[in-house]
Every structure is written in structure tokens, then in C-alpha cells.
Backbone as CSV, one residue per row, in Angstrom:
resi,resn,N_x,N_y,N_z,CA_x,CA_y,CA_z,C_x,C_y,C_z
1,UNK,96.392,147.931,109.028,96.481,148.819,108.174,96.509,147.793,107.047
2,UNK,93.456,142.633,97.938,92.469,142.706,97.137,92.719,143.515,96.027
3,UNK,92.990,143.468,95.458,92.965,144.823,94.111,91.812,145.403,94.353
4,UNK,91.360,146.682,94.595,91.096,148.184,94.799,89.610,147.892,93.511
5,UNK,88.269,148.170,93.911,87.571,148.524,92.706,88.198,149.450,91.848
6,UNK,88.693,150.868,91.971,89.642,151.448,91.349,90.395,150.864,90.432
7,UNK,91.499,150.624,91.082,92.537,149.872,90.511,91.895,148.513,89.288
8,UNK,90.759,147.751,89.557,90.569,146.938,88.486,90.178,147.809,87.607
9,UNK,89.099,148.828,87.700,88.373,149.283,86.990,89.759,150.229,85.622
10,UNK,90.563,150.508,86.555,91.763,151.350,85.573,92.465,150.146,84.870
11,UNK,92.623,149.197,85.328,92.948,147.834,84.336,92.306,148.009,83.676
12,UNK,91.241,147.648,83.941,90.284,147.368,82.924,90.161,147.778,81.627
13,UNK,90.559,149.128,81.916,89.973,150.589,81.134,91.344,150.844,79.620
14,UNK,92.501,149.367,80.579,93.556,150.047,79.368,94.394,149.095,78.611
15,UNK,94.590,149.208,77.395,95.318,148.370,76.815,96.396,147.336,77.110
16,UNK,96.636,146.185,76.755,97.669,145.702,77.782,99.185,146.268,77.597
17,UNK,99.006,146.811,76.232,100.584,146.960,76.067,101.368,148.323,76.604
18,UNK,99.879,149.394,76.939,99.967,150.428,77.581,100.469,150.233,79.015
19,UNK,99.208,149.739,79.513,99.085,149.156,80.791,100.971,148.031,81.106
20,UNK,101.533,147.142,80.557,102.679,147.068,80.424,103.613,147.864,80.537
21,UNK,103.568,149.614,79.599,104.762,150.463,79.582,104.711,150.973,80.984
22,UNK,103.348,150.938,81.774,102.950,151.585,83.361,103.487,151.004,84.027
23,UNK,103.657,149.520,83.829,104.258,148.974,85.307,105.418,148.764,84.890
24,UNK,106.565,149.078,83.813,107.794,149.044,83.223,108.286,150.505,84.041
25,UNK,107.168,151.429,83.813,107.499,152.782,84.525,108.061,152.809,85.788
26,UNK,107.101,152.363,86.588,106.840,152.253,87.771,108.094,151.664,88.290
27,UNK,108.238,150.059,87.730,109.023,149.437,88.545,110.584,150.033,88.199
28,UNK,110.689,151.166,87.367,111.716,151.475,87.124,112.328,152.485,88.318
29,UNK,110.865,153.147,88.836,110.831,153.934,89.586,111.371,153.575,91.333
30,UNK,110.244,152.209,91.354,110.928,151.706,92.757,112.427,151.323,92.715
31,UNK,113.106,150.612,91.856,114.626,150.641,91.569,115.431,151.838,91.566
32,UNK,114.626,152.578,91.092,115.640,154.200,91.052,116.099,154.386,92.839
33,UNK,114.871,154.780,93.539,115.241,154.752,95.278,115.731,154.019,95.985
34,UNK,115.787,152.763,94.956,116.202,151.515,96.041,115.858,150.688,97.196
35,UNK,114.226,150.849,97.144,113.422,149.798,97.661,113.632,148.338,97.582
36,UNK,114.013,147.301,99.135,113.929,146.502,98.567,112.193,145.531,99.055
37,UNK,111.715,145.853,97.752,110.375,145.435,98.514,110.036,143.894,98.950
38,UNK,110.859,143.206,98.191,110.608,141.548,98.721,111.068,141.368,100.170
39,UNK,111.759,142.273,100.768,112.010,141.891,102.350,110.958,142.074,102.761
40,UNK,110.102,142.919,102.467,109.101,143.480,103.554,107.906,142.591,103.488
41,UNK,107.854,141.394,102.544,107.122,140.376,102.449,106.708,139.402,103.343
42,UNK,105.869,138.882,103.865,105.813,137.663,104.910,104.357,138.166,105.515
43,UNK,104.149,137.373,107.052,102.988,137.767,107.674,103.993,137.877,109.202
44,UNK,103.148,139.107,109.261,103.259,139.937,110.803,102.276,139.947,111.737
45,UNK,102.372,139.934,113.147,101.998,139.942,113.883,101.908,141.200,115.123
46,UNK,101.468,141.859,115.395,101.961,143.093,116.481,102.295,141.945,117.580
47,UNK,103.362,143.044,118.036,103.799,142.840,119.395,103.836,143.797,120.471
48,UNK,102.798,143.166,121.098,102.161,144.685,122.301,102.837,145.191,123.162
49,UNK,103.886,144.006,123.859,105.114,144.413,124.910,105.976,145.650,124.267
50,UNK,106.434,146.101,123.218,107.358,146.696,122.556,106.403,147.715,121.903
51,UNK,104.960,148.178,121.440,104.528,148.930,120.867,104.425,149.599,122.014
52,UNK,103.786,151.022,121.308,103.252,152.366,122.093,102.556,152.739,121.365
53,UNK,101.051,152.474,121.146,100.167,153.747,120.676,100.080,154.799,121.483
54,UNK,99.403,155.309,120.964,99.058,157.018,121.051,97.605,156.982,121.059
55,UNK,97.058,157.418,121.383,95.292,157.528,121.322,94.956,159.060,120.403
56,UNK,94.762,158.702,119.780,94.600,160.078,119.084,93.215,161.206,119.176
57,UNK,93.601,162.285,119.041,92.121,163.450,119.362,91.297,163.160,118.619
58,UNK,91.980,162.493,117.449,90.990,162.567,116.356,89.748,162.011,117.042
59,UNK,90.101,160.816,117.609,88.637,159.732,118.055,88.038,160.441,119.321
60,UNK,88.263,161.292,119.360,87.283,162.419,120.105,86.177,162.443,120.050
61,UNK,84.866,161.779,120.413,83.454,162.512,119.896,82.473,163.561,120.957
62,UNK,81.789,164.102,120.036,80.902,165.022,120.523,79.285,164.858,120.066
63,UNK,78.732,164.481,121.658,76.981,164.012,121.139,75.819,165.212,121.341
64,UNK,75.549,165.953,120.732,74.656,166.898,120.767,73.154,166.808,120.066
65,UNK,71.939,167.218,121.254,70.908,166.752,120.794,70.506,167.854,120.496
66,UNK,69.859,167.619,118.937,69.292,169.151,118.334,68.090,168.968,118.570
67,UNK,67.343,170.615,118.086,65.983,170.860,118.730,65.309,169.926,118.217
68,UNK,65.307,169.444,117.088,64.219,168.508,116.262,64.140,167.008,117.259
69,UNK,64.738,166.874,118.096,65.018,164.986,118.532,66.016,164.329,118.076
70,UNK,66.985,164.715,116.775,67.844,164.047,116.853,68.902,164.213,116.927
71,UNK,70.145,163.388,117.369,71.216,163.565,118.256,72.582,163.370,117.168
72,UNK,72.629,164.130,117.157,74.025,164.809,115.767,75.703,164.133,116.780
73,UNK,75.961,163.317,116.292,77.782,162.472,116.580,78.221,162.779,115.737
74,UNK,79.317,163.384,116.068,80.333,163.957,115.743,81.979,163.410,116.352
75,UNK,82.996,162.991,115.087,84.050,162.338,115.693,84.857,163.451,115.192
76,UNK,86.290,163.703,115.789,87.203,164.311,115.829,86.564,165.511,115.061
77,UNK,87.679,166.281,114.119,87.334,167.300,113.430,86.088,167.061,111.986
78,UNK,85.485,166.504,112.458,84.536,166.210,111.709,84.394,164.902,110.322
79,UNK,85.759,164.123,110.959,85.972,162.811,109.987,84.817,162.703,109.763
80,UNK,83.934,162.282,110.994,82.821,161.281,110.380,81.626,162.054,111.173
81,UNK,80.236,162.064,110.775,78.988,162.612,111.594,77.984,161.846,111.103
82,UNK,77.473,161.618,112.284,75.966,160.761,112.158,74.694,161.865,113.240
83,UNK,73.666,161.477,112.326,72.491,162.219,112.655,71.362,160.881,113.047
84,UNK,71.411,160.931,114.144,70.142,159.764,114.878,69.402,159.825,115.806
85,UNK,68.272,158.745,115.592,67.822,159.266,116.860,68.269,157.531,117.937
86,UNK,67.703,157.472,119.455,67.960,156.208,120.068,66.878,155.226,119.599
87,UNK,66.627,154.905,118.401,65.102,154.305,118.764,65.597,152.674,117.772
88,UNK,66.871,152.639,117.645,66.708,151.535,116.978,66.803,151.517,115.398
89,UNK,66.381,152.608,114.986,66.180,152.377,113.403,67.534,153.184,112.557
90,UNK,67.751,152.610,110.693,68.884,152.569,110.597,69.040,154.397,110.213
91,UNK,70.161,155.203,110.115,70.005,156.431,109.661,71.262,156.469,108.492
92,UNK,70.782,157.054,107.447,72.057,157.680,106.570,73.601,158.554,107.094
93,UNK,74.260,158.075,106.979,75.615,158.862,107.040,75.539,160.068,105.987
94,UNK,75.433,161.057,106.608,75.355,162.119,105.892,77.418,162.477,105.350
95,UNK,76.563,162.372,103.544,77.952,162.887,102.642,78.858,161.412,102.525
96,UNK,78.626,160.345,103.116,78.800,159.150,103.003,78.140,158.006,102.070
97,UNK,77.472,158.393,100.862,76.798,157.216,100.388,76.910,155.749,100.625
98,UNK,75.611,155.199,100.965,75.518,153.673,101.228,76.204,153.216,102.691
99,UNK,76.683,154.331,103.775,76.302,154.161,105.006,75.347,153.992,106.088
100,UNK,75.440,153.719,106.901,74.186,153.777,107.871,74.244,153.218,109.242
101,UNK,73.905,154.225,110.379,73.758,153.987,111.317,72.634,153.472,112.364
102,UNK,72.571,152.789,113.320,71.597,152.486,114.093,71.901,152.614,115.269
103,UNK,71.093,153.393,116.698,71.518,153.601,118.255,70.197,153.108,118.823
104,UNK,70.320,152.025,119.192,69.510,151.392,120.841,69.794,151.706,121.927
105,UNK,69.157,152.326,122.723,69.114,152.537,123.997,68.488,151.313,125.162
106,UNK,69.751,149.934,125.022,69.483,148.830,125.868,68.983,149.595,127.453
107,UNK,69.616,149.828,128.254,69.094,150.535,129.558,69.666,152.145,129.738
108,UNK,69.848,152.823,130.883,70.096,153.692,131.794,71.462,154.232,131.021
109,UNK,72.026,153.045,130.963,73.746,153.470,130.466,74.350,152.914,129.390
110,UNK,74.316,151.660,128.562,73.847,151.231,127.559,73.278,151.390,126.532
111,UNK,74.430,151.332,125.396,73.567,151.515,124.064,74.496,150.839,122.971
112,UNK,73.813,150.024,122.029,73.682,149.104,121.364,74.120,150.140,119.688
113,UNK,75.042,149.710,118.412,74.938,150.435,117.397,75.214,149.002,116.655
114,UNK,74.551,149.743,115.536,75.474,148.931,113.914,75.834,149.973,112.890
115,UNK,76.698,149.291,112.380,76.939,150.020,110.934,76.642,149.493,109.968
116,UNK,76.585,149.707,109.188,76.866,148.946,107.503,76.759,149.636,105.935
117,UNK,77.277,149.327,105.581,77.295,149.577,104.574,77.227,149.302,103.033
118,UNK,75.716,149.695,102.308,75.279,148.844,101.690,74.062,148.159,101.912
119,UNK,73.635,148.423,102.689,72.964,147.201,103.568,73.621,145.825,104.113
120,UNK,75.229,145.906,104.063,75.708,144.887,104.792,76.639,145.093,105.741
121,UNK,76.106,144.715,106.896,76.392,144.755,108.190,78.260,144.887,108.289
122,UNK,78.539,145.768,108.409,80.002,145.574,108.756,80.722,145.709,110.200
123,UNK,79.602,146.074,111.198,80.613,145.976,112.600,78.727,146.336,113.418
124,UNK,79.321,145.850,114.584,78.429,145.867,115.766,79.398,146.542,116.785
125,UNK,78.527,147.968,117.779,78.988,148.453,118.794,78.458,148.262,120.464
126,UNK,78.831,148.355,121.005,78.383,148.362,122.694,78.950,149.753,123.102
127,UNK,78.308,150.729,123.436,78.629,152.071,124.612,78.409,152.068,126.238
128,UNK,78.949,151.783,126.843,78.495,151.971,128.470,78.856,153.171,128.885
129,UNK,77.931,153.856,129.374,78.186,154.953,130.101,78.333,154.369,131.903
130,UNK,79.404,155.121,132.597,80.305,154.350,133.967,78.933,155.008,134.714
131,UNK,78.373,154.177,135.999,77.432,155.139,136.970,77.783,156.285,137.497
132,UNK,79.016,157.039,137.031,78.662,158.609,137.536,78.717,159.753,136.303
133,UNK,78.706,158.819,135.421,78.402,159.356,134.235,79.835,160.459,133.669
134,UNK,81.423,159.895,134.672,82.316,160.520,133.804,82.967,159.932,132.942
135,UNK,82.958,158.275,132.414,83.906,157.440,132.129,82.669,157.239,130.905
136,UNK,82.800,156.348,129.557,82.310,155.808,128.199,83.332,154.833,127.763
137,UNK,82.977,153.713,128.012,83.751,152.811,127.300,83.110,152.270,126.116
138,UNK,83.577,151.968,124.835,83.207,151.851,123.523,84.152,150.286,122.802
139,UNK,83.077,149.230,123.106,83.371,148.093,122.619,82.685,147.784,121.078
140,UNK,83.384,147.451,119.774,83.264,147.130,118.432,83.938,145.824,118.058
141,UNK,83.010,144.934,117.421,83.562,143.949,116.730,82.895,144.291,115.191
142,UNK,84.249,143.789,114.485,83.606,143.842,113.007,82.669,143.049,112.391
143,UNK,82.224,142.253,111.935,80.955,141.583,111.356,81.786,140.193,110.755
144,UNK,83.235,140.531,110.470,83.728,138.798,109.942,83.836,137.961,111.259
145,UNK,83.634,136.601,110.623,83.943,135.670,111.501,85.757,135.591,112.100
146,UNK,85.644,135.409,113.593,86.739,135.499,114.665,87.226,136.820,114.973
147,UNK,86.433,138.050,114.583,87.171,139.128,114.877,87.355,140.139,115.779
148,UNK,88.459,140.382,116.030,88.519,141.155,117.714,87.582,141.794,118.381
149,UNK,87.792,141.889,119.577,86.942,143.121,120.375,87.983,144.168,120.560
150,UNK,87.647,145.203,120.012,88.557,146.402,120.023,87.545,147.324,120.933
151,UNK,88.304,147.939,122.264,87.972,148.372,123.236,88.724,150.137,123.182
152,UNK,87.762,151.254,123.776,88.436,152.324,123.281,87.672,152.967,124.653
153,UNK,88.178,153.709,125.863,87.677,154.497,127.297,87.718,156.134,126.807
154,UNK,87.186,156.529,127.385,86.925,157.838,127.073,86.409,158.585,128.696
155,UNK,87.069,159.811,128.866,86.486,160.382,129.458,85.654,161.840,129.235
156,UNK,85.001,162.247,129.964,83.996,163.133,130.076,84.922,164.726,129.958
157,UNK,85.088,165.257,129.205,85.564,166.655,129.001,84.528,168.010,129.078
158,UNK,83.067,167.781,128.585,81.818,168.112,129.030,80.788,167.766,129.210
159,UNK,79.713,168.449,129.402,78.221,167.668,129.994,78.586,166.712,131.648
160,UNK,77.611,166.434,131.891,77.048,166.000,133.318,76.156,164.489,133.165
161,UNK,75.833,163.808,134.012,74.917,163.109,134.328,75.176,161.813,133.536
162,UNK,73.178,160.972,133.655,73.212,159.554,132.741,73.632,160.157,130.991
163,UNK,73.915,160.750,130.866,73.907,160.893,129.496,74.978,161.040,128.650
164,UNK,74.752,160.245,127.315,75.497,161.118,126.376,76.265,161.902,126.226
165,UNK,75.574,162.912,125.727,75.463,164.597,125.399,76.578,165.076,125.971
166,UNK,77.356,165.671,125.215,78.373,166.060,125.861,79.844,165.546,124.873
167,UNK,81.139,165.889,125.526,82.342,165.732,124.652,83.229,164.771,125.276
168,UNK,83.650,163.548,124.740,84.427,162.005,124.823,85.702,162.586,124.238
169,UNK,86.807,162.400,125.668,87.927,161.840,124.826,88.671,160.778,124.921
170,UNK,89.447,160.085,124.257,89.948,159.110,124.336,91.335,158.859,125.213
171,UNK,91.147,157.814,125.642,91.952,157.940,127.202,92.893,156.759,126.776
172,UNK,92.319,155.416,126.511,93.301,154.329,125.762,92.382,153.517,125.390
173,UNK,93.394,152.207,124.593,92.649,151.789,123.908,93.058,149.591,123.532
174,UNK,92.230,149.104,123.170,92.911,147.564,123.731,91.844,147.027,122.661
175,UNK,92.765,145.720,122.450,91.914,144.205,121.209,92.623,143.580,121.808
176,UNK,91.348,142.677,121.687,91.537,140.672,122.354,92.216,139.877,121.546
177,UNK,92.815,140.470,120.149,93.470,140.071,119.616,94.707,140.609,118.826
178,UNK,95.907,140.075,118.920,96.523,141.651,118.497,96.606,141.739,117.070
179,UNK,96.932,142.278,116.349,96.610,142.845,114.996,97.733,142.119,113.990
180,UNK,96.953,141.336,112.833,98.177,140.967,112.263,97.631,140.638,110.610
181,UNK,98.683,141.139,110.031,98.302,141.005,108.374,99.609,140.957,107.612
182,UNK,99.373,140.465,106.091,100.039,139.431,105.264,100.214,140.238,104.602
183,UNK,101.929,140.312,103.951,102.207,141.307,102.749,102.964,140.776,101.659
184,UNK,102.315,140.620,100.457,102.492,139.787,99.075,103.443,140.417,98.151
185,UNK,104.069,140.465,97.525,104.790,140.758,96.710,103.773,140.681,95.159
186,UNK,102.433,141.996,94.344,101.951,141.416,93.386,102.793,141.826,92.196
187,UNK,103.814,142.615,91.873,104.652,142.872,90.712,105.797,143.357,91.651
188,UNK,107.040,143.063,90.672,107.947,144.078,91.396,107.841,145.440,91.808
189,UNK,106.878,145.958,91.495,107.145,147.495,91.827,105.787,147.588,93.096
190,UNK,105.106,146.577,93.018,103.876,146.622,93.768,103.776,145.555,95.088
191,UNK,103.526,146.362,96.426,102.735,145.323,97.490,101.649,145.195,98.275
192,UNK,101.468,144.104,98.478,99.900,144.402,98.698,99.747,143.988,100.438
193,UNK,98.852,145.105,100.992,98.886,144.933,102.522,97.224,144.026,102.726
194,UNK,97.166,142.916,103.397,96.004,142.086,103.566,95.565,141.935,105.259
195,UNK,94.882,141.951,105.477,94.582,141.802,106.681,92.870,141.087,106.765
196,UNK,93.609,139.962,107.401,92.549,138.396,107.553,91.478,138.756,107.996
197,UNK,91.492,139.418,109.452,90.411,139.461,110.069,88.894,140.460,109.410
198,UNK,89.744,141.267,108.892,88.753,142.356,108.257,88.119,141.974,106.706
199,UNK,89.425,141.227,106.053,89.282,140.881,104.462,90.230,142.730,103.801
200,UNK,90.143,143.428,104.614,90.764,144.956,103.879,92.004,144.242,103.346
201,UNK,92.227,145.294,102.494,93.574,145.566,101.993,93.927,146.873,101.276
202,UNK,95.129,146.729,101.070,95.831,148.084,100.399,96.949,148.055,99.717
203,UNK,97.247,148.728,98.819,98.074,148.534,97.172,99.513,149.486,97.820
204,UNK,100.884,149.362,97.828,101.978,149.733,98.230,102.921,150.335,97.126
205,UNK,102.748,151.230,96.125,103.717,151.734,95.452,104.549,152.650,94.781
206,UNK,105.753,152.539,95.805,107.070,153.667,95.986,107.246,154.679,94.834
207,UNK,106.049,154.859,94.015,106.706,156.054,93.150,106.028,157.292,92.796
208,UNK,105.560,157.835,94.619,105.061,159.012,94.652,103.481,159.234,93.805
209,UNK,102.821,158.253,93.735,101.373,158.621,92.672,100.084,158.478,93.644
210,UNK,99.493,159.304,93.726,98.145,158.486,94.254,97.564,157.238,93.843
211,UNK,96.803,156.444,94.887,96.209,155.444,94.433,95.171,155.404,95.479
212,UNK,94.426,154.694,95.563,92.816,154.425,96.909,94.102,154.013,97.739
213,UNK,93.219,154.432,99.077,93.821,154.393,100.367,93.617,152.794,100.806
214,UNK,92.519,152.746,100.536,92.164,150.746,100.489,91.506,150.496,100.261
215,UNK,90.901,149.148,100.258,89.783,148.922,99.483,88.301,148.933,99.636
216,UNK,88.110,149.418,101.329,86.773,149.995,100.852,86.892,151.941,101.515
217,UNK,88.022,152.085,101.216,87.934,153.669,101.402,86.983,154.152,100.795
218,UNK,87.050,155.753,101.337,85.491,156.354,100.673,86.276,157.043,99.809
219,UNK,85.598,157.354,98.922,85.884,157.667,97.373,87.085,158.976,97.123
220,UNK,87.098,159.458,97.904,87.439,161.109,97.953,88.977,160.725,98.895
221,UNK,89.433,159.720,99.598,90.703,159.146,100.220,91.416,158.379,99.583
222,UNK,93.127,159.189,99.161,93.828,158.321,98.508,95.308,158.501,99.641
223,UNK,96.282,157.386,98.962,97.453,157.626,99.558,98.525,157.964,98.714
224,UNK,99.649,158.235,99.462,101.130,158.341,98.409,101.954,157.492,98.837
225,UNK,103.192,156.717,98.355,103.901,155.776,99.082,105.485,156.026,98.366
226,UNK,106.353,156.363,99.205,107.363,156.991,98.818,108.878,155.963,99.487
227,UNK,109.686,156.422,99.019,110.926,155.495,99.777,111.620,156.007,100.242
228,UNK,112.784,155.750,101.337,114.140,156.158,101.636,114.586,154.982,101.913
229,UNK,115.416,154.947,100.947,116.642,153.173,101.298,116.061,151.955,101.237
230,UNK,116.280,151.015,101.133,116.158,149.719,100.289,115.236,149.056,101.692
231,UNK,114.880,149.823,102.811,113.681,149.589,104.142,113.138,150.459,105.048
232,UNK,112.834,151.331,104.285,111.664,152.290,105.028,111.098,152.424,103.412
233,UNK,110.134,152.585,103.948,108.367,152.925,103.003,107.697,154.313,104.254
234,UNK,107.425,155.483,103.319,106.745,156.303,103.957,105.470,156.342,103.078
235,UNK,104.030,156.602,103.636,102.675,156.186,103.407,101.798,157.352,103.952
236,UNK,101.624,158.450,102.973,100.560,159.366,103.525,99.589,159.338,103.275
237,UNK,98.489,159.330,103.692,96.898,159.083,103.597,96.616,160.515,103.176
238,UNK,95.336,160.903,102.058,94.786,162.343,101.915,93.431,162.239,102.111
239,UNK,92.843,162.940,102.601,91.491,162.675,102.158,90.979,164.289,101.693
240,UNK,90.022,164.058,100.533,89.857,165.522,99.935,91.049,166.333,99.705
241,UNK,92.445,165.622,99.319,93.539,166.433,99.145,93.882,167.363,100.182
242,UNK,93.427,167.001,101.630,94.239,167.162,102.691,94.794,166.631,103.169
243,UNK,96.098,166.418,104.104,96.815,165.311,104.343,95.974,164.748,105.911
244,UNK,96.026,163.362,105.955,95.413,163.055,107.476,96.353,162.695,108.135
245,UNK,97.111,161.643,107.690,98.001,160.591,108.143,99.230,160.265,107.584
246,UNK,100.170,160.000,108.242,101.561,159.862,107.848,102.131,158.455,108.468
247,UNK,102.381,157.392,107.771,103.034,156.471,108.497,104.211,155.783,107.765
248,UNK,105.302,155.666,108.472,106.499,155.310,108.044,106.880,153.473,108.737
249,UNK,107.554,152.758,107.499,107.694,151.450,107.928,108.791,150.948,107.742
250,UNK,109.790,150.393,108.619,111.026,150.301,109.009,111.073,148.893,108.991
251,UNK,112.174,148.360,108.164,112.498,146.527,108.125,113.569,146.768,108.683
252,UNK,113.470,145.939,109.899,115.144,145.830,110.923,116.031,145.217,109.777
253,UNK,117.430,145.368,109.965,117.988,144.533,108.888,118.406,143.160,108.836
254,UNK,118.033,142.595,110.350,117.445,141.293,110.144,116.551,141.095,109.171
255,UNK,115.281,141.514,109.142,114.071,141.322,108.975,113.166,140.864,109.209
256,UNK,113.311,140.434,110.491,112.351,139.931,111.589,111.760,140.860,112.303
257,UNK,111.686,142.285,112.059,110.995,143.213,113.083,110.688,144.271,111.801
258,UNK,109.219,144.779,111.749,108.475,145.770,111.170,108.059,146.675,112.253
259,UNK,108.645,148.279,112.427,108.295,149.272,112.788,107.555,150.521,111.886
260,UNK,106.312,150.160,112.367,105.542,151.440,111.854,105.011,152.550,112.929
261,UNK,105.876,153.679,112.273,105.839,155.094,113.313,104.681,156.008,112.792
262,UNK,103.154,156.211,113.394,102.367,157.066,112.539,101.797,157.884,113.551
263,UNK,101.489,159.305,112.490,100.943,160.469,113.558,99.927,161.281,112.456
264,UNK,98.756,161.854,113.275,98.233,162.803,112.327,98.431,164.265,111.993
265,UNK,98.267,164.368,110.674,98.937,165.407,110.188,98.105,166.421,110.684
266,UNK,99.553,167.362,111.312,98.425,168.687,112.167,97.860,168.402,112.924
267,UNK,97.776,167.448,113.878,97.718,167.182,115.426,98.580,167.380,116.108
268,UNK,98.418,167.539,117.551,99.388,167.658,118.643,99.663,166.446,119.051
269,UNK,98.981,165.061,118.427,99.543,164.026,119.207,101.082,163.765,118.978
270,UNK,101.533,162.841,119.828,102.939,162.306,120.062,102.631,160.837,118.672
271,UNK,103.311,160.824,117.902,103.479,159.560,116.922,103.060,158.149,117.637
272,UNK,102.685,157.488,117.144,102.400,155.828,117.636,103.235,155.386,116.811
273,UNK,103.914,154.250,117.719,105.009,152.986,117.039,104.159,151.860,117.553
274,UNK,103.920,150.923,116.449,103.373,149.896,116.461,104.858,148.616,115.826
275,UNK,105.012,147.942,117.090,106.022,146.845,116.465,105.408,145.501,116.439
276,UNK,105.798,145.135,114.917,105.232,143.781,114.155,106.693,142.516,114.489
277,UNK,106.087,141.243,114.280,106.804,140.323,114.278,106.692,140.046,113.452
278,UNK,108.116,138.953,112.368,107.625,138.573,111.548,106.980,136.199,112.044
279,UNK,106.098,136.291,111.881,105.781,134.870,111.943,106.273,133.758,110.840
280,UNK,106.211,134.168,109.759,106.723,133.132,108.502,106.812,134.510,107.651
């Protein structure tokens, strides 16, 4: 889970002495609740023995081939949809500007994707369909150098046979590496979440305002970041001013252990706790 094009661009846009009374505001604001945000500083590591995800419905997909030839993917309640055909070539993310998809059909059960965005490559996929055609396992690496294989099984809820077609749900889910990112202290009232492997990041601050969800969110996704007590941070994701996501982050009072408890909003799933170490 960089300063935000956003976020520079609103620098940019404002006086310094204005821009000054904002973060005088602000940081007055994280003091009012009693955040203490320099604990929550350092680099973390997950620790897989002690976590519990949740696999969520959301990553549900549904592959349906329309009359024309091409084959309409569809993930959860309609986060994301791609319109393609198997032949290799790249297709627009529809309502997504500067996305794009590509599906190879390597053999029988096998199939090959990219994404990118921009025209720059941001992740490579592998799909195997199992030989009785009830199991889909879905292997992705992102496009930076050293970065995980994140592995996601799915089983068959409808359709038959070698194919596709039909409705994936997600059964569990695994990386060859476990997940770990760096959190900076950039003003008192502000923190910033970094994560190496990807280059993402995301802006942290306790005084209830929207801001971009991260930094290459799509345009229309922001978050809120709120406090209770000087170590929990609660973090809701919106997208289109609906709520998606809710995640709450807990500093043991050692401060050697980061618990983040997250669930989607208006799902039936059970919450995921993901527990971090701290390394330095």
C-alpha cells in the first residue's frame, strides 16, 4: 500500500505564504487528535506467519465472449473491464485513459497478458487454465527490476471446459516476496507511504481532507486519513465518491509491530490483517 502529480501541481498553483498558512492548518489539525506520526516512521516488512489475508470478491472475474469476437473481462463489480480479443494485439481500457491491454493465447490452457500504461509497460501476466478446466491460476510480475511474482488461484463458479468463458473466483493468494515499504516523515502533519519494488507511493494526512489515493491512481480515486490516539491512522479509499476501502493502522506501543486491518466497503468479506515488522 513521491509527491502525487496532484499534489505538485496544487503547490505549484499557490503562493508560498498561503501554501504556509495550509500546512500551519493542517499540522494544527494532526496535533488536535493526537497523532503521533514520527513513530510510525521506519521501513517495514510483512510478516506472513502472523498475517491473514482475506481474498476478496472483488478479484472475482467474469470472461464473456460477445457476438462481435471480442471477449469483454470483467473484475469484481465492475472495478476494472477490458474488451479483447486473443490475438496478441494491444486494446484500450475502456473509461481508463492511456491504458491498455494485450491477451496471447500461448497453447490449449495458457495465456500470456501485458498492461501498460502510456505506452509503458507496467506488469506482465501468465493465466493457466488446470486440465479439467475447473482451477485458473493467475501469475503477475510488475515491470520494475526484482519484483515479485504475485500468484492469485481461482476457481470455476461457471462455464465448462478448455476455456475461459465463464466466472473466476478467488480462492488464495501468494508473492515470492513478501511486501515491504518505507514511511518518511515529509512535514509534521504529513507521511509519506513508499514502496521500492513498485516505485508507488502515497501522501498520509490525519485531517479528514481528500487527497489522490497514490500516485498513479486514476483520476476520479481519492482517500481520507483520519486519527484515533497518538497510533492508529484510519485510511478510506473513494473512488467516484463511493467508498471502496477502509484500512486501519495500528503501532504496537513498542513500535516494532504495524497492524493493518482492511476490508471492502459493502462486501461480505471477513477484514484482512496484514502484520508488518519494523526492520530499521
Amino acid at each position: 500500500m513521491v509527491i502525487s502529480a496532484a499534489l505538485r501541481v496544487w503547490r505549484a498553483s499557490w503562493h508560498s505564504v498561503v501554501l504556509l498558512s495550509a500546512v500551519c492548518a493542517t499540522s494544527a489539525s494532526a496535533r488536535q487528535i493526537g497523532v503521533d506520526l514520527k513513530a510510525f516512521t521506519g521501513t517495514w516488512t510483512e510478516n506472513a506467519t502472523k498475517s491473514s489475508p482475506t481474498i476478496s470478491k472483488d478479484l472475482t472475474y467474469t470472461f464473456r465472449e460477445d457476438a462481435d469476437g471480442f471477449i469483454d473481462i470483467a473484475r469484481g463489480g465492475v472495478q476494472l473491464r477490458d474488451r479483447v480479443r486473443f490475438d496478441g494485439q494491444e486494446y484500450p481500457t475502456p473509461n481508463i485513459p492511456g491504458r491498455t491491454t494485450s491477451w496471447k493465447r500461448a497453447n490449449e490452457t495458457v495465456y500470456d497478458t501485458t498492461i501498460k500504461n502510456n505506452g509503458k509497460l507496467t506488469a506482465t501476466a501468465r493465466w493457466t487454465l488446470s486440465a479439467d478446466g475447473a482451477r485458473l491460476r493467475q501469475e503477475t510480475t510488475r515491470s520494475e527490476p526484482g519484483a515479485a511474482l504475485n500468484t492469485i488461484e481461482y476457481i470455476r463458479s461457471s462455464g465448462s471446459g478448455a476455456t475461459l468463458i465463464g466466472v473466476w473466483e478467488p480462492v488464495s493468494s501468494s508473492t515470492s516476496v513478501p511486501e515491504s515499504f518505507v514511511v518518511t516523515l515529509v512535514d509534521e502533519a504529513t507521511l509519506r507511504v513508499f514502496f521500492p519494488r513498485s516505485g508507488l507511493s502515497y501522501d498520509m494526512r490525519p485531517d479528514g481532507k481528500e487527497y489522490a489515493a497514490r500516485s498513479d491512481a486514476l483520476p476520479d480515486m481519492k482517500a481520507v486519513v483520519t486519527g484515533s490516539g497518538p497510533r492508529t491512522l484510519k485510511r478510506n479509499t473513494f473512488r467516484g465518491g463511493a467508498p471502496m476501502l477502509e484500512a486501519v493502522w495500528t503501532l504496537s506501543p513498542d513500535g516494532r509491530t504495524l497492524t493493518l486491518t482492511s476490508r471492502s466497503v459493502g462486501g461480505a468479506d471477513k477484514p484482512s490483517v496484514f502484520v508488518y515488522d519494523r526492520i530499521r
